[in-house]
N, C-alpha and C positions, 0 to 999 in steps of 0.2 A: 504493500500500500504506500503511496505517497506521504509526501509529510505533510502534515498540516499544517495549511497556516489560515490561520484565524480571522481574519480581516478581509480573505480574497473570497471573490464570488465565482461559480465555473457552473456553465449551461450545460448541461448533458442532453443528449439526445437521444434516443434510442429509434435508431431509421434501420432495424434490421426484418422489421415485417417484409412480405412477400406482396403485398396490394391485390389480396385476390380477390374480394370485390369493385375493385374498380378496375382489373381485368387487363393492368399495360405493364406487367411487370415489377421490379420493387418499385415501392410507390414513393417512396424521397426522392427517387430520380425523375418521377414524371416533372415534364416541363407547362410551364404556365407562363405566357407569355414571354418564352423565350429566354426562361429562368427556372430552375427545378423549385421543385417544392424544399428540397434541403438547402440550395442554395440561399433560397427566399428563406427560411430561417433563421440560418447561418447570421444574415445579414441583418438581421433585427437584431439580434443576440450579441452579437459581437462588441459594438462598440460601447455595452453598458455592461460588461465584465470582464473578468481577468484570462478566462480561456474558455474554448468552446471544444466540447470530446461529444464524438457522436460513433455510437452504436453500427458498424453495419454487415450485412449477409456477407458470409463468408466468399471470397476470394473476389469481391468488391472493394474499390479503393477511393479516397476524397479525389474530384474533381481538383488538377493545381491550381493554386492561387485563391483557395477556398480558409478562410483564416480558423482553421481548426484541426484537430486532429483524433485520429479515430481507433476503434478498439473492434474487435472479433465481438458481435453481436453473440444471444445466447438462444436457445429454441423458443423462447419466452419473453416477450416485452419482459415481465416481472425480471427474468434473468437479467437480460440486457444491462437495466440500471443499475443491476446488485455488478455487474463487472463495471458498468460507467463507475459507479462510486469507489469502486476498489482504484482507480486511475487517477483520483484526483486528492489533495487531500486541503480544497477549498474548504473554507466554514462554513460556507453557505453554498448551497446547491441548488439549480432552479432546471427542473427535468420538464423539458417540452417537447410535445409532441412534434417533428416534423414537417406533419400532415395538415400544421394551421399555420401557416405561411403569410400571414397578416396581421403581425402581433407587434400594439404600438407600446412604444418604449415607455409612457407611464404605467401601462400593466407590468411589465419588467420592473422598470422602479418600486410600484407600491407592494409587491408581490416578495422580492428582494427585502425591502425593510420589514413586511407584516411575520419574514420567515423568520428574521435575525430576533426579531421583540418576542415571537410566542413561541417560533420551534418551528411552526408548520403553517404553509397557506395557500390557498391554489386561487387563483381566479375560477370568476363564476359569475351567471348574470342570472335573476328571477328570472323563473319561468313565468313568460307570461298566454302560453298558448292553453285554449281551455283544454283540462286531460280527461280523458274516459279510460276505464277499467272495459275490456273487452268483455263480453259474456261467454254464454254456450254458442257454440258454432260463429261463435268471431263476431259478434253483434255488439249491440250497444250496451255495455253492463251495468253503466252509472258513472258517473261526474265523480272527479277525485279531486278534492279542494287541493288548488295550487299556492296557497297561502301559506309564506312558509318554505317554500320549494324554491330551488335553486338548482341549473344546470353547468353543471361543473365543465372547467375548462382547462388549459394551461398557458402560462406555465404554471406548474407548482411549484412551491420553495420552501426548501427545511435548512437548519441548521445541521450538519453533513450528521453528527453523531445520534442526530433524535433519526434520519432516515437510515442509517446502517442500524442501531439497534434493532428498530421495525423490520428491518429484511433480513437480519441476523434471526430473529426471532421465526418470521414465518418462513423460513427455509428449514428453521428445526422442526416446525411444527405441518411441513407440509402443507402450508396456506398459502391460496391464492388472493387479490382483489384486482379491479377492475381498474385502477391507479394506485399510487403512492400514498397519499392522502390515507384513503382508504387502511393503508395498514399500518399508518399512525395512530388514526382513530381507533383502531381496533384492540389498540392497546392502551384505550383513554387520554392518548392525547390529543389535546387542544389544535383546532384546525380552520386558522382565522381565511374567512371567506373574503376576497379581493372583489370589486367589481370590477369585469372583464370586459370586454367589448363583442359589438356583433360581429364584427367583420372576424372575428379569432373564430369562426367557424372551423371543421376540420373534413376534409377532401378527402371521402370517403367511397360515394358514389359517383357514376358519369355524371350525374345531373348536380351534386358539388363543384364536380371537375371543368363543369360550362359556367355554372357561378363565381368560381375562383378567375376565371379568364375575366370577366366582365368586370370587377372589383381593383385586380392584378391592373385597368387601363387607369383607375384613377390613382388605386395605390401607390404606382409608377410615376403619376405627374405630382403628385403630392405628399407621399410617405404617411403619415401621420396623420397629418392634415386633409387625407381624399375624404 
């Protein structure tokens, strides 16, 4: 493991998925307006921390002149980040998906500080779309109050030793979750919720993949600002 130093911040990435629903190969490399989706990362990420290490499929390598550098992905997202984290020995860690390629630098910032003050924080915006519980045979099954509700995003950001404990732990214990976040919480800690933004969508499906193009023209003339 690297040495820690306390004060530096480092992105991790875990780009070692296969993209098999959206069907063009590993899905960090798909291009968006004549820019990958990891490049488009890379490039948020970079200039508001100390290094960027990204996760990817074996005997794949970073694109040159890409300001990061990379690690032998695991068969597992969850794996992925327990080897990113073994690589870096930043105090603060902020593990982003890739796959959301339009992430403005105030969520990097407040996300970065909400991790350093409590341990643990991810971006997240209210849900505001009305949700229904499906029934028998996929019908309407009833109205699930959204009050309360929030759709989690990234980046998330922990302090490095509150997220290795968590994956230390559920590697012994055989547990999976569906992020990071997730197996902090599972061990009762605290998991201050950032507000996110829309555009931090994550390019998933083709019809993500025709939305990220459209977003990627103002993105491009504006950064931040589109």
């Amino acid at each position: 493991m690297a040495r820690v130093r306390t004060g530096s911040v480092a992105a991790l990435l875990p780009a070692a998925g296969s993209g098999t629903r959206l069907g063009r190969g590993p899905k960090a490399f798909v291009e968006v307006a004549g820019a990958s989706l990891l490049a488009r990362s890379v490039a948020c990420l970079a200039p508001l921390v100390d290094e960027v290490i990204v996760a990817l499929p074996e005997g794949l390598a970073l694109p040159g002149g890409l300001p990061a550098r990379a690690v032998p992905g695991g068969p597992t997202r969850q794996e992925s980040v327990r080897r990113l984290l073994e690589a870096t020995g930043a105090g603060v860690v902020l593990v982003h998906d890739a796959a959301r390629p339009f992430l403005p630098s105030r969520v990097v910032r407040e996300v970065a500080a909400a991790a350093r003050e409590v341990g643990a924080a991810t971006a997240a915006l209210p849900v505001a779309d009305t949700l229904v519980r499906a029934g028998e045979g996929g019908g309407w099954g009833g109205l699930v109050p959204r009050e309360g509700l929030w759709a989690v995003q990234t980046p998330q950001g922990f302090r490095r030793d509150t997220l290795a404990h968590a994956h230390e732990r559920a590697l012994a214990e055989g547990f999976t979750a569906t992020d990071d976040a997730g197996l902090v919480a599972r061990l009762g800690g605290e998991v201050a919720l950032v507000p996110g933004d829309a555009r931090l969508f994550k390019v998933t499906t083709p019809g993500d993949l025709a939305l990220a193009h459209a977003v990627a023209l103002l993105w491009d003339a504006g950064g931040d600002d589109a």
